[in-house]
N, C-alpha and C positions, 0 to 999 in steps of 0.2 A: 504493500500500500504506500505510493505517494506521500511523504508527507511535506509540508513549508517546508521545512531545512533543506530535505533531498531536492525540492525542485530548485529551492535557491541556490543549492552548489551544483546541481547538474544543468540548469537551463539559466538562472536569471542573469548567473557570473556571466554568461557568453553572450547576454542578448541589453547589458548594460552594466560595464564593470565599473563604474563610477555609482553606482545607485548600488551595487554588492556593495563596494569601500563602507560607504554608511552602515548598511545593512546589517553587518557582521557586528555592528558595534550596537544597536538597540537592544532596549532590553524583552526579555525572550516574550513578555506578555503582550507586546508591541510588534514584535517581527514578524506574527505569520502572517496578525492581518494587513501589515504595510506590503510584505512580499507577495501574496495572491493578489491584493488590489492592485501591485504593479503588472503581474503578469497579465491578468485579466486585461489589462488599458492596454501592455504593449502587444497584447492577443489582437483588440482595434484597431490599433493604430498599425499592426504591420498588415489588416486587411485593407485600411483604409490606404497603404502606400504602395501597395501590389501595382505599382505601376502598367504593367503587364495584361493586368485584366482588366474586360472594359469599364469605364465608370456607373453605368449600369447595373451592372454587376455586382460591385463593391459596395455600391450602395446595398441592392438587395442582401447582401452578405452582414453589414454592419445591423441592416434592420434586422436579420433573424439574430445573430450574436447576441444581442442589447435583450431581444424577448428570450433568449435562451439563459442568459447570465443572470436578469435579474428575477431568474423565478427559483433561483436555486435556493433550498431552504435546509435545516438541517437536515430533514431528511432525503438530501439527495439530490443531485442534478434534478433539473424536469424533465419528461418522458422521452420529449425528442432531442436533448442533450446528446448522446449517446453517436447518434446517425448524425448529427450538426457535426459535431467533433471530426467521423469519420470521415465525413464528405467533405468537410473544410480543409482536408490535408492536401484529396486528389485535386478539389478545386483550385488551389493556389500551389499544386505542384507546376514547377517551370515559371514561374511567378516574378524570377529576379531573388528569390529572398537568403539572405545572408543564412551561413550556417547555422548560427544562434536560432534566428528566426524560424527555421528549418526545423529542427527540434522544437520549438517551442509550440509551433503549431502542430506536430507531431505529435506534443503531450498534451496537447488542452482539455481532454478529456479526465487527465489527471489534475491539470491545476480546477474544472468543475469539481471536482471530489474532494479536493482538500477544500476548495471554498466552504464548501456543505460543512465540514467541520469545524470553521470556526464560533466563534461566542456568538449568539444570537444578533445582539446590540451594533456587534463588527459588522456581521454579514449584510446587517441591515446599511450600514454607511457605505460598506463596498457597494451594495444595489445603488444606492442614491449616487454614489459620485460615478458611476458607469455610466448612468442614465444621462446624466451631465455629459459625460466624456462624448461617449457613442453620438451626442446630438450635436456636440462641437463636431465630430469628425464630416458626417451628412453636411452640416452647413457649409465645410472647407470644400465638400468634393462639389456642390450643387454652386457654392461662391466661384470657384474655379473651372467652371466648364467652360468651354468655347474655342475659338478657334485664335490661337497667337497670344501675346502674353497677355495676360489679365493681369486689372490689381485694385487692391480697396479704393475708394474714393475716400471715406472718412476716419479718422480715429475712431469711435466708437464701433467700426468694424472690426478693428484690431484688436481694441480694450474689449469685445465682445468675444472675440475667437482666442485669447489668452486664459479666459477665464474661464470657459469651455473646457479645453483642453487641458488644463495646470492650476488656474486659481483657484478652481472646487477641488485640486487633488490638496493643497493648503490649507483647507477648511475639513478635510476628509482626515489629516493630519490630526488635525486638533480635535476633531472628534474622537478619536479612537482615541489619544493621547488622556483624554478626558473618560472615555470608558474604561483605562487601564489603570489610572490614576485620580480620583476627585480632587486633589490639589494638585494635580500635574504642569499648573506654572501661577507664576505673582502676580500676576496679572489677572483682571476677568476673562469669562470667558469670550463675550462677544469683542473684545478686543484683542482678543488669542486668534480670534475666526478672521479680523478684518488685515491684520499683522500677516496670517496664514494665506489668504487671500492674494494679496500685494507680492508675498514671496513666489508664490508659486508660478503668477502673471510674467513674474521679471523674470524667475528660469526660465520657463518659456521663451519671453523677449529675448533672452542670451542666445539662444537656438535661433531663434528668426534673424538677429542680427547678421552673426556668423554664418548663416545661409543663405543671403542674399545671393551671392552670385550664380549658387546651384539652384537655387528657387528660378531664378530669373531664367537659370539654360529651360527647365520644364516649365515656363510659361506663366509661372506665378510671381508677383511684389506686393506683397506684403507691408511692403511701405507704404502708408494713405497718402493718397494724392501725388504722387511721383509718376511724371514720365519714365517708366521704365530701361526708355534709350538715353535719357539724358543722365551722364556719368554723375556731373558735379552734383545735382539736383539729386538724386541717390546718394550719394556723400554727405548732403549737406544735410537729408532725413536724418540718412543713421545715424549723424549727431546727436540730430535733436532727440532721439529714441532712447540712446546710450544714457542721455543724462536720465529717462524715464526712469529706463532700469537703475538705475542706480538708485534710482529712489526706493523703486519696488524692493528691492535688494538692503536696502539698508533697515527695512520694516524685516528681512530677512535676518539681520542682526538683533534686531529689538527682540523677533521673537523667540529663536536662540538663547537670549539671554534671560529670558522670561521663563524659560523650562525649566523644572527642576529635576537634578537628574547629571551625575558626568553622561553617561551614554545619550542621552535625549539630548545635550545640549550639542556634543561633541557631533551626534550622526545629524542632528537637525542644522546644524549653522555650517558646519563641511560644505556642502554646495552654493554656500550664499560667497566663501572665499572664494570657492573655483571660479564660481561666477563673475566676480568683480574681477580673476584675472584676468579671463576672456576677453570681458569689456577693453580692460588697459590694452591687448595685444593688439584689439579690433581698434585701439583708436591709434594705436601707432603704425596700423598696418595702412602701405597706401592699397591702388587698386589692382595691382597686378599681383600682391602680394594676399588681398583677400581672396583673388581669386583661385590660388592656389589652395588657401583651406587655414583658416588662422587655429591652431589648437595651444592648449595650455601644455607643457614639457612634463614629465614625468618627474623631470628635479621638481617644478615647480605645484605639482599633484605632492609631493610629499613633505615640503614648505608646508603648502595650507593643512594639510591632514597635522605636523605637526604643533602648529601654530593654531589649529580648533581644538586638539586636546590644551595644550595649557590655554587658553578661551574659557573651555570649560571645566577644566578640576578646580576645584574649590580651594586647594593645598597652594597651588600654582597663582604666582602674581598677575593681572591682563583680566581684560572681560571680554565680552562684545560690544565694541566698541564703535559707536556710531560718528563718532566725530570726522 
């Protein structure tokens, strides 16, 4: 039998090892249900990016996913669980999808089953923030269709598909963190939710940023109100974006600092540092150099990883610091 741990060492390490880093470090009453809810979304998200298959398609596939996942209850996938799973492998074999990905949708039948086992209360936030994801992912492929590049016209299209996607996984955060713990930070909680919110938005935004030019080869910008063809005018967005996130991001610090907990603070604020170095690399990177692929180095993954543990031990001098 499947369980969280087994899928998180045999499927999640290979299919996001920056979100394992954290991972490994939550505490055990937190980890299974952060590690299925991730599996489950990146189960979504790698139907929603099957390139490969028509968008037509992908859509009908997210629709049944989204009915199949959220009816899963303790007692069990739902009935047609089982044939979804199976079918959902040959459907998206040939697909493009990364090896990770490959396995991952190979076992989804198994991350349904370990869902079914988690705590009532969890299982219930996993449905809720799915329901969210699954309608973010429809809105991007139904936003994106047509012919040559497409791209938002307004901010509120972006701030709307961020939080789709990532801001409810930040509020999905704080709920379970709050089902595991009833003082689980110093803060209240609807300020736990709107801190959670803002974080999650700006991870997100780190990704959009950094993928502008691969977005742009398939036909999407993401950037509101940008001529697509126009360099500077693309440059001169991601600016203004960079400085968003950072905002988002620093509400990413607040709430870090607000957990209690070395593990909670240390796995939750981890990606709020990665984040910020991203930003810095993206703003020093020009355009020829974005367009090769801006990534944070592996020294500098084990900087921040060292630099969020003393963040968060309590023994250790440093907070999260917003300044």
């Amino acid at each position: 039998m499947a369980t969280a741990a087994s899928l998180s060492r045999d499927v999640l390490r290979d299919v996001s090892r920056s979100f394992y880093l954290s991972l490994r470090f939550l505490p055990s009453g937190f980890r299974e249900a952060a590690a299925i809810g991730y599996l489950l979304a990146r189960l979504s998200d790698t139907i929603a990016d099957a390139g490969t298959v028509p968008t037509d398609e992908r859509q009908e596939l997210l629709e049944a996913f989204g009915c199949h996942a959220v009816t899963i209850s303790p007692s069990g996938p739902s009935a047609g669980s089982a044939e979804f799973t199976r079918d959902l492998a040959a459907r998206l074999r040939g697909a493009g999808l990364s090896p990770g990905e490959h396995v991952l949708v190979e076992r989804a039948s198994d991350v349904f089953a370990a869902a079914s086992r988690l705590e009532p209360a969890m299982l219930l936030s996993v449905h809720k923030v799915l329901r969210t994801i699954v309608s973010g992912q429809q809105w991007d492929l139904a936003r994106f269709a047509g012919t040559g590049c497409v791209a938002l016209k307004a901010d509120g299209e972006l701030d709307h598909y961020t939080y789709q996607v990532a801001g409810c996984v930040g509020e999905f955060w704080t709920e379970v963190a709050f089902v595991v713990r009833s003082d689980a930070a110093r803060e209240r909680r609807d300020r736990m939710m709107a801190w959670g919110r803002h974080y999650g938005k700006g991870l997100q935004l780190v990704n959009i940023l950094r993928d502008v030019p691969e977005d742009l080869a398939r036909g999407r910008c993401y950037l509101p109100g940008v001529d697509p063809d126009d360099r500077a005018a693309l440059l001169n967005a991601a600016a203004r974006w960079r400085d968003t996130c950072r905002e988002w991001l620093q509400d990413g610090l607040r709430y870090a600092d607000a957990l209690r907990g070395i593990r909670m603070r240390f796995a939750s604020g981890l990606p709020a540092l990665l984040g910020m170095q991203t930003i810095a690399a993206l703003e020093a990177a020009d355009w020829d150099q974005w367009e090769k692929g801006v990534k944070v180095s592996r020294r500098a993954v084990k900087r921040s990883a060292a630099a969020a543990f003393a963040k968060s031990a309590w023994f250790l001098p440093g907070a999260w610091s917003v300044d």
